[in-house]
C-alpha positions as CSV (number, residue, x, y, z in Angstrom):
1,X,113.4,98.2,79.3
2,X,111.5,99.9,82.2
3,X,107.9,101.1,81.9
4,X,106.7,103.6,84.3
5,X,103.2,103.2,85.9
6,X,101.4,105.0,88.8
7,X,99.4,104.2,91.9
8,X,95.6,105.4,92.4
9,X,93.2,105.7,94.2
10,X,89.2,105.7,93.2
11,X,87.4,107.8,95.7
12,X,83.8,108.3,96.0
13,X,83.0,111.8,96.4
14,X,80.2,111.9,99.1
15,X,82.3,109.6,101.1
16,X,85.7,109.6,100.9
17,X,86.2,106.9,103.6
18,X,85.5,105.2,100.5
19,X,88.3,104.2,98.6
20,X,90.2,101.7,96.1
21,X,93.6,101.8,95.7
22,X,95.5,100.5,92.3
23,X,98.1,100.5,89.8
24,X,98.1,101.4,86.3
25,X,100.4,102.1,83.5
26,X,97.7,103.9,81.6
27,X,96.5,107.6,82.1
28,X,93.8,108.0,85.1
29,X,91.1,108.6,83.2
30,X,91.7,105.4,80.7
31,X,91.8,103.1,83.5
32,X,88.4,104.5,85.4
33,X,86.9,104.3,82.3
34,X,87.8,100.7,81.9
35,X,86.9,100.0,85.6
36,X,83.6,101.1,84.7
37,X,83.7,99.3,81.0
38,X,84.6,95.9,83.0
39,X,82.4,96.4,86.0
40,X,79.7,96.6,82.7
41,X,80.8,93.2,81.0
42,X,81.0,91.8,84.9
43,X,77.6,92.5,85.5
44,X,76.6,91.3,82.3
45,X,78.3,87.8,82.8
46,X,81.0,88.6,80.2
47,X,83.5,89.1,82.5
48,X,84.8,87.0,85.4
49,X,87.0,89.1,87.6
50,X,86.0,91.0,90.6
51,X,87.5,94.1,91.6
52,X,86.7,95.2,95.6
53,X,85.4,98.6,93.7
54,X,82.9,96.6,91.9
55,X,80.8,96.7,95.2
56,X,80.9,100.3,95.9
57,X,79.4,100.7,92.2
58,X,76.3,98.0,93.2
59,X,75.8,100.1,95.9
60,X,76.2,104.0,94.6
61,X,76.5,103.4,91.0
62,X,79.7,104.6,88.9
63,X,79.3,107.9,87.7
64,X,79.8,109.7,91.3
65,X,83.8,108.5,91.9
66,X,87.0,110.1,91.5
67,X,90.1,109.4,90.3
68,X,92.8,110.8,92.3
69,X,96.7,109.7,91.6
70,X,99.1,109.3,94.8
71,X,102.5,110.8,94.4
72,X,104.3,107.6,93.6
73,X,105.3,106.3,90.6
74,X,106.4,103.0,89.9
75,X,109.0,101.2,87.4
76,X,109.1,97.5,86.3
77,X,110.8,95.2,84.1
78,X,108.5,93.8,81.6
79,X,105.3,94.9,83.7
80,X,106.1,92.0,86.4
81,X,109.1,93.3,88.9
82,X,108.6,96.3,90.8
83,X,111.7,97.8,91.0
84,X,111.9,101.4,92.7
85,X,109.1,103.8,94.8
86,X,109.6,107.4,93.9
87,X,108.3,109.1,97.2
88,X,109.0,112.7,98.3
89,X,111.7,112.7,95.4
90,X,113.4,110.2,97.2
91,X,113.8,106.6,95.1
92,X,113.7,104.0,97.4
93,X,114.7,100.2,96.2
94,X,112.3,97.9,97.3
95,X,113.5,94.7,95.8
């Protein structure tokens, strides 16, 4: 079974020398909003992880970024082996 997911990037819209790059296999929106909902329970203590966009939102807070996709789409296995890059309508096998 292959799921499709997309790379992202989070922008910050007075700068957009700032940026975070990602993958999801969720909608853009849903995963911003749990950037935003784990960068809460971070901060909090709740939860451990640190994500590199977690110290653009100490700095400018989180409700001034974008969510922009790149125009690549990705497939995997299971959610662990990246099989293929879609690019320019060109699939390229990277494995």
């Amino acid at each position: 079974m292959y799921i499709c997911g997309i790379v992202y990037k989070i922008v910050y819209k007075y700068n957009t020398n700032i940026v975070y790059i990602g993958s999801t296999f969720k909608t853009l929106q849903k995963r911003l909003q749990k950037h935003k909902l784990q960068y809460k329970y971070y901060k909090s203590g709740i939860y451990k992880s640190h994500y590199r966009i977690y110290d653009y939102f100490d700095k400018y807070g989180t409700n001034d970024f974008l969510n922009l996709c790149i125009t690549i789409k990705f497939f995997t296995i299971f959610r662990s082996i990246c099989m293929w890059f879609i690019c320019d309508n060109k699939i390229m096998n990277i494995i």
